[in-house]
C-alpha positions in Angstrom: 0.0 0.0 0.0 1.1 3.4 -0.7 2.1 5.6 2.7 3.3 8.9 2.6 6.0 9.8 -0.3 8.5 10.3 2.1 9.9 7.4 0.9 9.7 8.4 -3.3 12.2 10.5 -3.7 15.9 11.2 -5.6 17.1 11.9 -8.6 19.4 9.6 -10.3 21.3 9.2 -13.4 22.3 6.1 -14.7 24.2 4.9 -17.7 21.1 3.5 -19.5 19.8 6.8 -19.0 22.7 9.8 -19.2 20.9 13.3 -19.1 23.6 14.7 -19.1 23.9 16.0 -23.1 26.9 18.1 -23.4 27.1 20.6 -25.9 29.3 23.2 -27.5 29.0 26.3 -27.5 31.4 28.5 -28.7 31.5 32.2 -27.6 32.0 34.8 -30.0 34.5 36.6 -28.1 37.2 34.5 -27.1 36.4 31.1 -28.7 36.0 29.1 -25.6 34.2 26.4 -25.6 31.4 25.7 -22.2 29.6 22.7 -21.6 26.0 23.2 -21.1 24.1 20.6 -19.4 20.6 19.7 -21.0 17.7 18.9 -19.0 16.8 15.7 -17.4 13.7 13.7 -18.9 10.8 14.0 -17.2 9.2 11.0 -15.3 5.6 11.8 -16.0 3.6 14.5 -17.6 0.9 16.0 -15.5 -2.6 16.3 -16.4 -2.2 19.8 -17.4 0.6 19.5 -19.6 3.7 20.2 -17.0 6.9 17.6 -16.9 7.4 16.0 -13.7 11.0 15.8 -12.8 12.2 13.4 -9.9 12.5 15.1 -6.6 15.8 15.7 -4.8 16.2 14.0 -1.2 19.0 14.9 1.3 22.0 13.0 0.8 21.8 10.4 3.9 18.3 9.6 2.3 19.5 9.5 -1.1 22.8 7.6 -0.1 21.1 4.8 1.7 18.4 4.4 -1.2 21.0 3.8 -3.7 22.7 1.0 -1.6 19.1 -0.8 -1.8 19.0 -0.3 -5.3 22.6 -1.4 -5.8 22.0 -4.8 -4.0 18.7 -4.9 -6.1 20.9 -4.9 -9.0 23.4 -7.4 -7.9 20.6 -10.0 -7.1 18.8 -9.3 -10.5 23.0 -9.7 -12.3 22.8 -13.4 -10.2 19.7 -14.6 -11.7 18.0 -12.3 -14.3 15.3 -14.4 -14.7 14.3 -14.3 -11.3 10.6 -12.6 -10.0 11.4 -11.7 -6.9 15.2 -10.1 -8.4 12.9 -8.5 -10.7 10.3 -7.2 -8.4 12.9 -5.5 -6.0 14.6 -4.0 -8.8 11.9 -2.3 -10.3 10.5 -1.5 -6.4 13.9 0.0 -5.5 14.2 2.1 -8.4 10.6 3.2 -8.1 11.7 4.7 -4.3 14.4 6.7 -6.5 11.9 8.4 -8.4 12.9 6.3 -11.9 9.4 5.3 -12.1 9.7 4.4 -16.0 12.9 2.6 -15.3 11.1 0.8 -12.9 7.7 -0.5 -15.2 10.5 -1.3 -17.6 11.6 -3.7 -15.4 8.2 -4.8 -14.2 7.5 -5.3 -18.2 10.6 -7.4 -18.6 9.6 -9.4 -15.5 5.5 -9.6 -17.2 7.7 -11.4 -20.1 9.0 -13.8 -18.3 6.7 -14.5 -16.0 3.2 -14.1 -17.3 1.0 -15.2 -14.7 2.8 -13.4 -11.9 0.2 -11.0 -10.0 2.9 -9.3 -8.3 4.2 -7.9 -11.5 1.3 -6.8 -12.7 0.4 -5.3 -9.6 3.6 -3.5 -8.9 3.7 -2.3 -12.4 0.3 -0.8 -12.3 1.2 0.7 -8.9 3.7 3.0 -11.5 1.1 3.5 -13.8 -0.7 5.2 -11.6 2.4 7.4 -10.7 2.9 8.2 -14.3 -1.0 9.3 -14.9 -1.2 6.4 -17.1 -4.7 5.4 -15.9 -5.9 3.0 -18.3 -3.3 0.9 -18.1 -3.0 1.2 -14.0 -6.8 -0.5 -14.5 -5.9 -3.1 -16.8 -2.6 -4.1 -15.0 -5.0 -4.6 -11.8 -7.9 -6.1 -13.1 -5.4 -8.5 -14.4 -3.3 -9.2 -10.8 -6.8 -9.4 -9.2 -7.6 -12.2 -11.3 -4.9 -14.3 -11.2 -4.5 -14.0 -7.2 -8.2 -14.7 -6.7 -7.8 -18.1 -5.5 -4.4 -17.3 -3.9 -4.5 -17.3 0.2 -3.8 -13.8 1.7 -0.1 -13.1 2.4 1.6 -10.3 4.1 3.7 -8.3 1.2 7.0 -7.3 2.2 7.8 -3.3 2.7 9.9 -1.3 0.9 10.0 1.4 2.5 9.2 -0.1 6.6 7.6 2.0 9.2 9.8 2.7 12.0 8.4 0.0 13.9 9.5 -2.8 10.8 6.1 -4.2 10.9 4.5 -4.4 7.5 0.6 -3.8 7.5 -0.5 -4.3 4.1 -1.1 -7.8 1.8 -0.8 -8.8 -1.4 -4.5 -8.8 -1.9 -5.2 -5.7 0.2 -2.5 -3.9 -2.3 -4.1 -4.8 -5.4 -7.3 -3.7 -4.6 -6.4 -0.9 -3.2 -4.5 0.7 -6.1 -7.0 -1.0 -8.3 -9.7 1.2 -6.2 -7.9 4.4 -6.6 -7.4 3.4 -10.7 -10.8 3.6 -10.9 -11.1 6.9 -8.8 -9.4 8.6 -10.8 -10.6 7.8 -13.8 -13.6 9.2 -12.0 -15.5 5.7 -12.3 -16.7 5.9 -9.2 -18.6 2.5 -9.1 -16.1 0.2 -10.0 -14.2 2.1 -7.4 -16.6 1.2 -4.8 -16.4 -2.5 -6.1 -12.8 -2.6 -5.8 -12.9 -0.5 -1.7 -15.4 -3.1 -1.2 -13.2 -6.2 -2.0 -10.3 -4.2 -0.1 -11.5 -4.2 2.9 -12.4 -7.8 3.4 -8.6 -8.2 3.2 -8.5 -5.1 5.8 -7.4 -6.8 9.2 -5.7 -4.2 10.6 -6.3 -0.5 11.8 -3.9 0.9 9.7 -5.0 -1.0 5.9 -8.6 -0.2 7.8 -8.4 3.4 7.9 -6.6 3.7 4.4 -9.5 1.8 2.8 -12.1 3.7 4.6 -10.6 7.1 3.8 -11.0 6.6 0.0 -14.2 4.3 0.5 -15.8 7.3 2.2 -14.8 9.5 -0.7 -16.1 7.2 -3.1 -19.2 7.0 -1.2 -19.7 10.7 -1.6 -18.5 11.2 -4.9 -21.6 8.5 -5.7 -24.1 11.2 -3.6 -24.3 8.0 -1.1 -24.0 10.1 1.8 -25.6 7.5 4.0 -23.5 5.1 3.4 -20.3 7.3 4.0 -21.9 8.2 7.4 -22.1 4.9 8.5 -18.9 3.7 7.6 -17.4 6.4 10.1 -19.3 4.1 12.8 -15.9 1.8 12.4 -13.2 4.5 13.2 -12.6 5.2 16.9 -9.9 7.8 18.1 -8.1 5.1 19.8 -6.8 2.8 17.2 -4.0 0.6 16.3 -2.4 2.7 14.5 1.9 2.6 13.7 1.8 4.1 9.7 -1.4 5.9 8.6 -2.3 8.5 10.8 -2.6 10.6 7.8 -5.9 8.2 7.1 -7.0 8.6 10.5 -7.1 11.9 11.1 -9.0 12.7 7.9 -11.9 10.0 9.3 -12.1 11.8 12.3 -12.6 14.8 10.8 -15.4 13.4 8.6 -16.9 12.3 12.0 -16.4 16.0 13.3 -13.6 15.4 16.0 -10.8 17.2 14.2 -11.9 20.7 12.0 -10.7 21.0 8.8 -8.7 24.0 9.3 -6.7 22.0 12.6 -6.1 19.1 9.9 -4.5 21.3 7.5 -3.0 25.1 8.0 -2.8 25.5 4.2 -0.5 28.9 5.1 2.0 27.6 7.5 2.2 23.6 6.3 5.2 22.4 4.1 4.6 20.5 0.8 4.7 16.8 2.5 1.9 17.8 4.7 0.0 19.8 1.9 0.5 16.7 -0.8 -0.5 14.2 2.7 -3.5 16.5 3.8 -4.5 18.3 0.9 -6.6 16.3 -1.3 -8.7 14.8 2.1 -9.4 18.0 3.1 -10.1 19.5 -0.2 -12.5 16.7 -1.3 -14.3 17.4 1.8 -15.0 20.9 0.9 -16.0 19.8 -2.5 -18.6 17.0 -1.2 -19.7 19.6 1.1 -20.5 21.9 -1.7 -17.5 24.6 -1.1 -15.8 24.1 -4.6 -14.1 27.5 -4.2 -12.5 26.5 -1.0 -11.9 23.0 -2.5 -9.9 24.9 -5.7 -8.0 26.7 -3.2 -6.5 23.8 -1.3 -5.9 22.0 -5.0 -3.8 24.8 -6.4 -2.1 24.8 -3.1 -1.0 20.7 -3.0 0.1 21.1 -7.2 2.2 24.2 -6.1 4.4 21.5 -4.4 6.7 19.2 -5.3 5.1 15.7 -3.8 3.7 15.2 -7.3 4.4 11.5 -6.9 1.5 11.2 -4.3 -1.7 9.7 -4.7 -3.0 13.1 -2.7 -1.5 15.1 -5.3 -2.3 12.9 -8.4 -6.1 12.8 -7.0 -6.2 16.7 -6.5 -4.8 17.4 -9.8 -7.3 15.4 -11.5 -9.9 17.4 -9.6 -8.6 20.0 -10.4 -8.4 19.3 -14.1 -12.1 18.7 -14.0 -12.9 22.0 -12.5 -11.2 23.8 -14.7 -12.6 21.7 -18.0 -16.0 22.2 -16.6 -16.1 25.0 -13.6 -19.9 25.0 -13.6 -20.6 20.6 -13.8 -23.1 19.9 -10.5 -21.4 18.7 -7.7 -22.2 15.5 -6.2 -25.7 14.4 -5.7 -27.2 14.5 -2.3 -29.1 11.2 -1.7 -27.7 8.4 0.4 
């Protein structure tokens, strides 16, 4: 499951992929010739047209990210054909911000092993990072069939919480990100199928409240404001929680415990909280019928940088819509 996108961050060159294009240029002057340094290829192109470049990290971050990604490499140069070399590789440059190295390698691992749901799960995982939609749906409609009769495992973290305990599953996963394909795609139905299917594989507080979050939103979006009521019936302010607070907090203001403006100080918060925050709190002005307050918080999570984030994708695909068609109804009101 994704977490915060603390963990998605660096740039890094590689030989495969040298941005660094050098070229002459000769001044008039005194002949001397200057290297000029082009600029690096975008990841992913936003909805609106802007490149997305990969984020810097500070260097102990960076450092210790590259040392994963170098043993990634080594165990994928022992046995290329492997899945699980193949998975980690692709994973591990995915937390550098390579995201289209990374389905690359997911693709190459697709060839080899076709019936491998972990593939096309992790590779649709980047799709959505990417803004590639379609294929993000595809890729998990696919992983959720082949794991279908596959008991329920614990997937391994990439990037651990500080207490090393992993919270989410392989089928928890897939649904998931298969939920939020569909969200953003604005199909808000097969969303609710997929939030549905995600939280029978829910067994703890923190894949709970992650589900819930966008299971309330889909609720809403749908004009099934009953329903989204009466899921807030599960979330307590005492809960289990060791990763997604984030998720928790935004249920609890749903419920009313927590105002929106305590959740998110939109003139004093930095871009991870904006990118974390943002879109829960904007959405909730939107379902509640303030779309100029709901704009507001949008343009404020795409003036950072966290663009990897599924807050920030989902916000500027709100966004996008507004824009394309500021005066569309907002959602219905029956439940």
């Amino acid at each position: 499951m994704h977490k915060q996108p603390i963990q998605e961050a660096i740039m890094h060159n590689t030989a495969g992929r040298t941005f660094a294009a050098v070229v002459f240029v000769v001044l008039s002057s005194c002949s001397v010739v200057v290297p000029v340094t082009a600029q690096p290829e975008p990841e992913a192109t936003s909805l609106f047209g802007k490149p997305l470049y990969p984020m810097e990290l500070p260097a102990e971050a960076r450092t210790q990210l590259e040392a994963n990604l170098a043993q990634a490499e080594a165990a994928y140069a022992k046995d290329p054909k492997s899945e699980d070399a193949l998975i980690w590789l692709g994973r591990r440059q995915a937390y550098l911000w390579r995201y289209r190295d990374a389905i690359g390698t997911f693709t190459k691992g697709i060839a080899l092993h076709p019936d491998s749901y972990k593939l096309y799960r992790h590779r649709g995982h980047r799709y959505i990072t990417v803004r590639d939609f379609d294929r993000a749906v595809s890729d998990l409609e696919k992983a959720a069939a082949l794991i279908a009769n596959v008991p329920d495992e614990v997937e391994p973290d990439g990037a651990p919480n500080k207490y090393g305990k992993p919270r989410s599953t392989s089928h928890s996963n897939i649904w998931y990100h298969l939920g939020l394909a569909y969200y953003l795609k604005g199909d808000f139905t097969s969303a609710l199928r997929a939030y549905q299917q995600c939280m029978k594989f829910s067994t703890n507080d923190d894949m709970r409240v992650a589900t819930l979050d966008w299971l309330y939103m889909t609720y809403r979006r749908l004009g099934r404001h009953g329903a989204a009521r009466q899921l807030l019936g599960q979330v307590g302010e005492k809960m289990d929680i060791l990763e997604n607070d984030s998720y928790h907090k935004r249920l609890l203001m749903y419920k009313g415990a927590i105002k929106p403006e305590q959740l998110l100080d939109t003139a004093n918060a930095d871009d991870l909280t904006i990118a974390t925050q943002g879109y829960g709190v904007g959405n909730w002005y939107f379902v509640e019928g303030n779309r100029a307050k709901a704009r507001e918080i949008f343009e404020k999570v795409l003036a950072g940088r966290q663009w990897a984030a599924f807050g920030y994708i989902a916000a500027e695909v709100d966004l996008k819509r507004l824009k394309d068609v500021p005066k569309t109804a907002g959602p219905g009101r029956r439940s």
